[in-house]
VOKOL-643756 format. One record per residue (C-alpha): x, y, z. Coordinates in pm, whole numbers, padded with zeros to 5 digits, always signed. Layout:
BEGIN
XYZ/...
END
This chain:
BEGIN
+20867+17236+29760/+20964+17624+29906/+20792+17685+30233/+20425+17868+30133/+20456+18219+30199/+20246+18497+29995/+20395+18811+30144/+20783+18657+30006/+20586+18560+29702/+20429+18928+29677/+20760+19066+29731/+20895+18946+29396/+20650+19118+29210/+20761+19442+29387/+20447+19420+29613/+20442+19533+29959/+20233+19393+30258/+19972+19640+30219/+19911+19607+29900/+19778+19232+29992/+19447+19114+30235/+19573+18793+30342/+19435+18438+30355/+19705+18308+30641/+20004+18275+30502/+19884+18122+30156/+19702+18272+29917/+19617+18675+29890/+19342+18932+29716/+19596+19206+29569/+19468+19549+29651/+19612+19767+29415/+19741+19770+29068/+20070+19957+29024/+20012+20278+28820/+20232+20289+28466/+20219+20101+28168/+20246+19709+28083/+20619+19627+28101/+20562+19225+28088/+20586+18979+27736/+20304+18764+27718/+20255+18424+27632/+19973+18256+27550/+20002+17808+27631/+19749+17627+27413/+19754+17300+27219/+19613+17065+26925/+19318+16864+26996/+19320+16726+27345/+19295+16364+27464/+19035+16341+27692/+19307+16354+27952/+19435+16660+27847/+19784+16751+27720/+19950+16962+27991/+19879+17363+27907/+19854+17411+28258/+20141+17252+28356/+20343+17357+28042/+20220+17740+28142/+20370+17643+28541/+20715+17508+28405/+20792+17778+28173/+20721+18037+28418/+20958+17820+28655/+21229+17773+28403/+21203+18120+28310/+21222+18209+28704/+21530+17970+28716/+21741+18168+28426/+21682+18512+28710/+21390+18633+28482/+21104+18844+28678/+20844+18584+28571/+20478+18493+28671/+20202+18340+28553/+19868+18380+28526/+19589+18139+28530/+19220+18011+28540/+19073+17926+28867/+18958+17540+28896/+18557+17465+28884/+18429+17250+29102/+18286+17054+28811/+18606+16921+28677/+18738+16853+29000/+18493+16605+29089/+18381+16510+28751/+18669+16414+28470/+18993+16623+28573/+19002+16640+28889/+19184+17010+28925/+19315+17236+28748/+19635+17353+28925/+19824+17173+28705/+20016+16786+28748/+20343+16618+28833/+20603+16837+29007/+20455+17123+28848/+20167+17295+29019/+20035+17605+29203/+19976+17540+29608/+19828+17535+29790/+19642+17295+29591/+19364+17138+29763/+19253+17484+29887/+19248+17656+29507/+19040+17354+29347/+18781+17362+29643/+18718+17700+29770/+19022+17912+29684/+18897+18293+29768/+18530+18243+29719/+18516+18388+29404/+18300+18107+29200/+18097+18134+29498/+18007+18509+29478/+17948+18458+29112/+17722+18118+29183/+17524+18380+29427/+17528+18650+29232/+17349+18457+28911/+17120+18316+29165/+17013+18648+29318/+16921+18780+28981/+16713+18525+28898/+16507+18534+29283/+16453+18875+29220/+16364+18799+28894/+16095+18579+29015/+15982+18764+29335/+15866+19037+29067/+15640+18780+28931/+15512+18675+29272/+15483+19032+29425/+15223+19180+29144/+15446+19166+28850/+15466+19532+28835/+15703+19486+28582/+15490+19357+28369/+15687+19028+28271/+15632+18695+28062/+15725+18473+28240/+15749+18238+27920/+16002+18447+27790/+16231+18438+28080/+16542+18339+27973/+16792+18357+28225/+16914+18059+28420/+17031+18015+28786/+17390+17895+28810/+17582+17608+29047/+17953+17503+29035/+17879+17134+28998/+17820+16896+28733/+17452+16822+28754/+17317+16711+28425/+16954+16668+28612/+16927+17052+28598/+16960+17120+28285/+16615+17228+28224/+16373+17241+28537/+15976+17382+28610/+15967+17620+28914/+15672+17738+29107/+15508+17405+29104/+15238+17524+29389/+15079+17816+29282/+15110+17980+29579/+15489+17988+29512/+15433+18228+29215/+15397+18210+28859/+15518+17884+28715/+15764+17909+28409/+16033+17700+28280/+16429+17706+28363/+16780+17551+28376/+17084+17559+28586/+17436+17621+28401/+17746+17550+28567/+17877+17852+28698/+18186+17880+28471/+17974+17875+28154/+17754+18167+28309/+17691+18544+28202/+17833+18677+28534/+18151+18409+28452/+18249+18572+28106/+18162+18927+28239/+18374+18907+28519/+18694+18783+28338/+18628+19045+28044/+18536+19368+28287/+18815+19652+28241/+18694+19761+28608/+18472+19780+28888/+18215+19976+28744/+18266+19813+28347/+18165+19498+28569/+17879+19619+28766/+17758+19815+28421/+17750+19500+28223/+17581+19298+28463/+17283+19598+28516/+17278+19495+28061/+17197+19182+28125/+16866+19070+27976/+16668+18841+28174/+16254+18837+27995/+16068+19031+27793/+15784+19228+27908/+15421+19177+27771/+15456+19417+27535/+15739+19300+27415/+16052+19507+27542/+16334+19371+27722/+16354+19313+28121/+16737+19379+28235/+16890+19385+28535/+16884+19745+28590/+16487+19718+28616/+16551+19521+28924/+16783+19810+29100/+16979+19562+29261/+17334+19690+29153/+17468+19770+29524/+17372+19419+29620/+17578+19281+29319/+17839+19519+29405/+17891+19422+29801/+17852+18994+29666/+18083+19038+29428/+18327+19353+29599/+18602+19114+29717/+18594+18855+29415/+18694+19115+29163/+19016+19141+29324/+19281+18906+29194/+19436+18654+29355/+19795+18606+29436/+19973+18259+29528/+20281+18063+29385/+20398+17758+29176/+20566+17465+29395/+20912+17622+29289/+20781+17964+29456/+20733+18155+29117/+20420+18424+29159/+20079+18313+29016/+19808+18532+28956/+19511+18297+28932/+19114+18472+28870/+18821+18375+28683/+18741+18074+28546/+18535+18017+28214/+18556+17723+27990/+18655+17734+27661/+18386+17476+27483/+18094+17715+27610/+18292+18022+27766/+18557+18252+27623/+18849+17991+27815/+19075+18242+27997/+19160+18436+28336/+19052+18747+28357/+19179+19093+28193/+19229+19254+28564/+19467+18946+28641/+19625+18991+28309/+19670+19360+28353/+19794+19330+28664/+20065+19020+28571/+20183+19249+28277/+20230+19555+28530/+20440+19364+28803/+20618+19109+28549/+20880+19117+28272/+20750+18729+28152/+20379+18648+28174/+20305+18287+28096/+19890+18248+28057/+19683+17982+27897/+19340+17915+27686/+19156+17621+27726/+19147+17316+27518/+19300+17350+27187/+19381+17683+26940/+19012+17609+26744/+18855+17739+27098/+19060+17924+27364/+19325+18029+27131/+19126+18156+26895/+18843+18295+27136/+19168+18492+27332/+19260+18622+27006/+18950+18704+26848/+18818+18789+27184/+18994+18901+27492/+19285+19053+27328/+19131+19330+27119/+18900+19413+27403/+19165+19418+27649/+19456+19563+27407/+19702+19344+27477/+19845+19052+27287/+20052+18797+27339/+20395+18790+27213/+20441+18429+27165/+20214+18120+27104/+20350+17808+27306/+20146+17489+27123/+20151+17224+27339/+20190+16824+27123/+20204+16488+27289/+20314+16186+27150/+20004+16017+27279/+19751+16276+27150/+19873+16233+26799/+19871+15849+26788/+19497+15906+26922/+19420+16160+26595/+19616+15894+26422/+19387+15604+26522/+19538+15389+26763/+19387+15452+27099/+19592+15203+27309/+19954+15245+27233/+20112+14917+27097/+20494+14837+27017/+20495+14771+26683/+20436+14947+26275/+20090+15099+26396/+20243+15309+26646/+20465+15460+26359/+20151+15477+26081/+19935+15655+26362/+20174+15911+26490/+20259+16000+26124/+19917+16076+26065/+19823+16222+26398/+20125+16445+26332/+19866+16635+26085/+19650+16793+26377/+19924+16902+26524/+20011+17134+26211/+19643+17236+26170/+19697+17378+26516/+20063+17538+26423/+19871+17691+26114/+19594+17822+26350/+19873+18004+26551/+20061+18185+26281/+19716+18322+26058/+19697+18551+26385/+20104+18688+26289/+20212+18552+26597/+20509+18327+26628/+20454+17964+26696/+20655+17735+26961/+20588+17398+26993/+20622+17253+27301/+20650+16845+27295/+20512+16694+27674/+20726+16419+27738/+20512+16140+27934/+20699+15816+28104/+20553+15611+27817/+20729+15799+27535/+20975+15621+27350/+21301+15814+27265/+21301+15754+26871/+20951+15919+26847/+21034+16184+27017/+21309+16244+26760/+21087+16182+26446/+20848+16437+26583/+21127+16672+26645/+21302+16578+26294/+20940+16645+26119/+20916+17016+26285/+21203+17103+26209/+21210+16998+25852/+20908+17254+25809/+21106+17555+25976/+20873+17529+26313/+21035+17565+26653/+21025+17312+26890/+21111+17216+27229/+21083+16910+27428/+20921+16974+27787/+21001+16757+28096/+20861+16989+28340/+20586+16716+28443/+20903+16504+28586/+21187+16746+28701/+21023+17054+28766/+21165+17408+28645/+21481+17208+28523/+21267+16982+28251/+21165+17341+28120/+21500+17511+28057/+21523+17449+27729/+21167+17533+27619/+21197+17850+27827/+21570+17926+27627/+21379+17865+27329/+21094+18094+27428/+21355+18411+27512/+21525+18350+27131/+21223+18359+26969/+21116+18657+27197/+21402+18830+27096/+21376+18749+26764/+21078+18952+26706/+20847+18896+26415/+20502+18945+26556/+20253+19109+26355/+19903+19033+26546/+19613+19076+26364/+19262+18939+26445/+19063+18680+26211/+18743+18814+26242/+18637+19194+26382/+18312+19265+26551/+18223+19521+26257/+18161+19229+26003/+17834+19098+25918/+17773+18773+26181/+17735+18507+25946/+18053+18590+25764/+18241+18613+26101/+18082+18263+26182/+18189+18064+25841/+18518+18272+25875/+18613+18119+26212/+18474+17745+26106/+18687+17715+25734/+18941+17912+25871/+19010+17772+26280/+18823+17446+26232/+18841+17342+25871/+18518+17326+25785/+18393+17261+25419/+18098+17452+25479/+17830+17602+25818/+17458+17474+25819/+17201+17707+26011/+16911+17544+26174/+16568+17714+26135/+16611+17865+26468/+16877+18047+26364/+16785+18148+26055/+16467+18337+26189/+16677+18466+26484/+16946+18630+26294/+16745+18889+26058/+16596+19005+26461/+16964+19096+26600/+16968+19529+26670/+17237+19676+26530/+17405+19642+26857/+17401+19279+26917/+17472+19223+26511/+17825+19416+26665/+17864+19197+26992/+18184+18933+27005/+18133+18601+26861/+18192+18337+27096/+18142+17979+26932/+18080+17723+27161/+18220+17354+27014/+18329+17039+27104/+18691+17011+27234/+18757+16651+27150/+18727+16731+26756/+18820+17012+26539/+18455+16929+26366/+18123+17002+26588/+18143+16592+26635/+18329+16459+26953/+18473+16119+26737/+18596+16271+26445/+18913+16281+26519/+19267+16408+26344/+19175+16665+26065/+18816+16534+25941/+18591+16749+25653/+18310+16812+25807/+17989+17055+25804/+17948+17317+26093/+17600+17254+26221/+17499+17593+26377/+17186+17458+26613/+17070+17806+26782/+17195+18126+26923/+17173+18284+27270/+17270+18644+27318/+17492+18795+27648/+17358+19153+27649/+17585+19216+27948/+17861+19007+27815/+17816+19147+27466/+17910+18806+27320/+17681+18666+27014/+17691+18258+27117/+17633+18011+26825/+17593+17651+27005/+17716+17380+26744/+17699+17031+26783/+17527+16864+27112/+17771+17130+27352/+17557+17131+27688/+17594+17466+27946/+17542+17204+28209/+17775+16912+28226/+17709+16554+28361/+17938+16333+28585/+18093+16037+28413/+17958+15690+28531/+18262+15638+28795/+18284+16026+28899/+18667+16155+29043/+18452+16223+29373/+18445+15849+29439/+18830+15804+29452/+18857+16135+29648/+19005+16041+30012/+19109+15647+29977/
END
């Protein structure tokens, strides 16, 4: 691994030492973003239906910046920031695996910068504001049984999911509330779409929190606390700068997930990667049916950029999974399930290239892969005219990506993108809704419960406008977590909850939770032995 150093890191981004504040010799805010135009190509990593254990994106998105670093391109990339949920839940980090990830590691899943922090203290200011109003006369007038925004913590705590405060009346007025986990939050999604300081701090002031007894809406600005937000949050909004084990520049902010969050850094990183970069290698989280398509539908026409390029990322393990064989065996049912598994693979290739962006597939090559399937995967793509390139980065580094990141550059050169959103935030809701499920998940048809259906006709003509951010299951391209491969299924649609600040419309489907439990033997226990 290169020796850590952020200023020698800076430097080949064209960044000087002042441009940086400094965290030792590690990890940096960067100050300033260089004035002209976007210069960089961006790619966007995603993949087809995850295992559980996840396919690589982040570590596909670290090799090909490496590989693309080793063949003397100006390349960086530019990534989530870990939750502490994750890391001490299921995943255990997010800074990618093998001999490709960003450092210094321990430091960017626990603390990093702070930034999750200001944003976990920022929710919960809002809503002890929110409440001291109640408590100090309730000039404001407010219901408190229509308060509807929730305090935030970065931790997987399924106990707080819904909660009563104010038990002792002398605490103030007693209503109902919940926790979510800080990367499913308002603030989260604001502060990774914000254009700027004061888009951010505006947003956040839009933010409806209650309705009054009269019925109008309580926001933010009512509680003239925007300078407070501002000096939490002053530092966070800067992005932060540190490097892949091979020494390649990462630009790593914000951190939403993709099954209930929009699933990608934030537009200031972005900006800023495409600025100082001639190759920008970013990902979405989970598979195309939610990060890719919420970056496309999303981020990318609010931000107006687009990427250039769609890596895919397939596994030999994920497809026997989709294919129904969920321990790997040696004999005909490994061939029978990775044939059929090979068919959510294409969904996802198909979900790629309705956007008019080129698709790449990249194939993760684990230990456990046997040569000849590799081949028949390879053989299969490429009878259907879809590139393909196997990716050993996991195992050798920048040198196991070479020839995905050759690949990449032909296709880049090639040309032939022609981006062009699937839904627009003009169209009626409900037609953007069934549009994204037939379309992105394959759905036969989208079921509204009551909720809904009353909720709908209520939208102003604003929020009927806002971006539509479906949150969904990431295990299944249906709204049910076992149905794997390419099931038909019904969309269940089970209520809506609106992000005045975030301007997003969010239809829950399924049994998606804001507030995720630990599994029964957590990643916290091994931590240390």
């Amino acid at each position: 691994m290169n020796e850590i150093d952020v200023q020698r890191t800076a430097a080949k981004l064209g960044l000087a030492p002042e441009d940086l504040f400094c965290y030792g010799k590690e990890m940096a805010k960067v100050l300033s973003s260089p004035k002209g135009g976007r210069k960089g190509r961006l790619i966007l990593t995603t993949a087809m239906t995850p295992t559980k254990a996840g396919e690589g994106k982040t570590t596909t998105a670290i090799g090909l910046s490496d590989g693309l670093s080793l063949m003397g391109r100006k390349a960086c990339c530019a990534l989530r920031e870990p939750s502490l949920g994750p890391v001490f839940g299921v995943k255990g980090g997010g800074t990618g695996g093998g001999r490709e990830r960003i450092v210094p590691e321990e430091k960017i899943n626990l603390h990093f910068t702070g930034d999750l922090h200001a944003l976990t203290s920022t929710t919960n200011l809002i809503a002890a504001v929110l409440d001291n109003e109640l408590y100090q006369g309730n000039e404001l007038r407010i219901d408190p049984e229509t308060i509807s925004f929730p305090r935030a913590m970065d931790m997987n705590d399924r106990s707080l999911r819904q909660i009563d405060t104010c038990l002792s009346p002398k605490d103030g007025m007693r209503h109902r509330s919940s926790f979510v986990i800080t990367a499913a939050s308002e603030l989260m999604a604001i502060f990774c779409l914000a254009k700027d300081r004061k888009d951010f701090l505006d947003r956040v002031e839009s933010i409806s929190l209650a309705r009054r007894q009269d019925g109008s809406v309580v926001r933010v600005r009512d509680l003239h606390i925007r300078g407070a937000v501002e000096k939490l949050m002053q530092d966070a909004l800067l992005p932060n700068l540190v490097q892949t084990m091979e020494g390649t520049p990462a630009i790593v902010h914000g951190g939403p997930f993709a099954n209930i969050a929009h699933g990608t850094n934030s537009i200031l990183a972005t900006d800023l990667a495409l600025r100082l970069s001639d190759y920008v290698v970013t990902e979405a989280g989970f598979g195309s049916d939610l990060g890719m398509e919420k970056y496309l539908d999303i981020v990318a026409p609010l931000a107006g950029f687009s990427p250039d390029l769609i890596v895919l990322v397939g596994t030999i393990r994920a497809m026997k999974l989709h294919g129904g064989v969920l321990f790997p065996c040696l004999d005909e049912r490994n061939d029978e399930a990775l044939k059929e598994g090979f068919r959510n693979l294409l969904f996802h290739v198909r979900n790629g290239r309705q956007y008019g962006i080129p698709v790449l597939v990249s194939l993760n090559v684990f230990p456990q892969d046997r040569k000849e399937e590799i081949e028949r995967v390879e053989g299969w793509l490429k009878e259907r005219g879809i590139p393909c390139a196997v990716n050993t980065s996991y195992q050798e580094g920048g040198r196991g990506a070479l020839a995905l990141s050759e690949e990449v550059l032909r296709l880049l050169e090639a040309g032939g993108k022609d981006y062009r959103p699937l839904v627009r935030n003009e169209e009626d809701v409900q037609e953007r809704i069934e549009t994204i499920a037939r379309k992105v998940y394959g759905a036969k048809e989208v079921v509204y419960d009551e909720e809904v259906q009353k909720l709908l006709p209520s939208l102003t003509a604003e929020q009927r406008h806002y971006a539509l951010c479906l949150s969904k299951t990431p295990n299944s391209l249906s709204d049910d977590p076992h149905r794997l491969n390419v099931p038909e299924h019904v969309l269940h649609v089970r209520s809506l909850r609106i992000f005045d600040g975030a301007r997003f419309l969010v239809p829950l489907t399924g049994s998606v939770v804001t507030m995720p439990g630990l599994p029964r033997e957590p990643l916290a226990k091994r931590m240390g032995r």
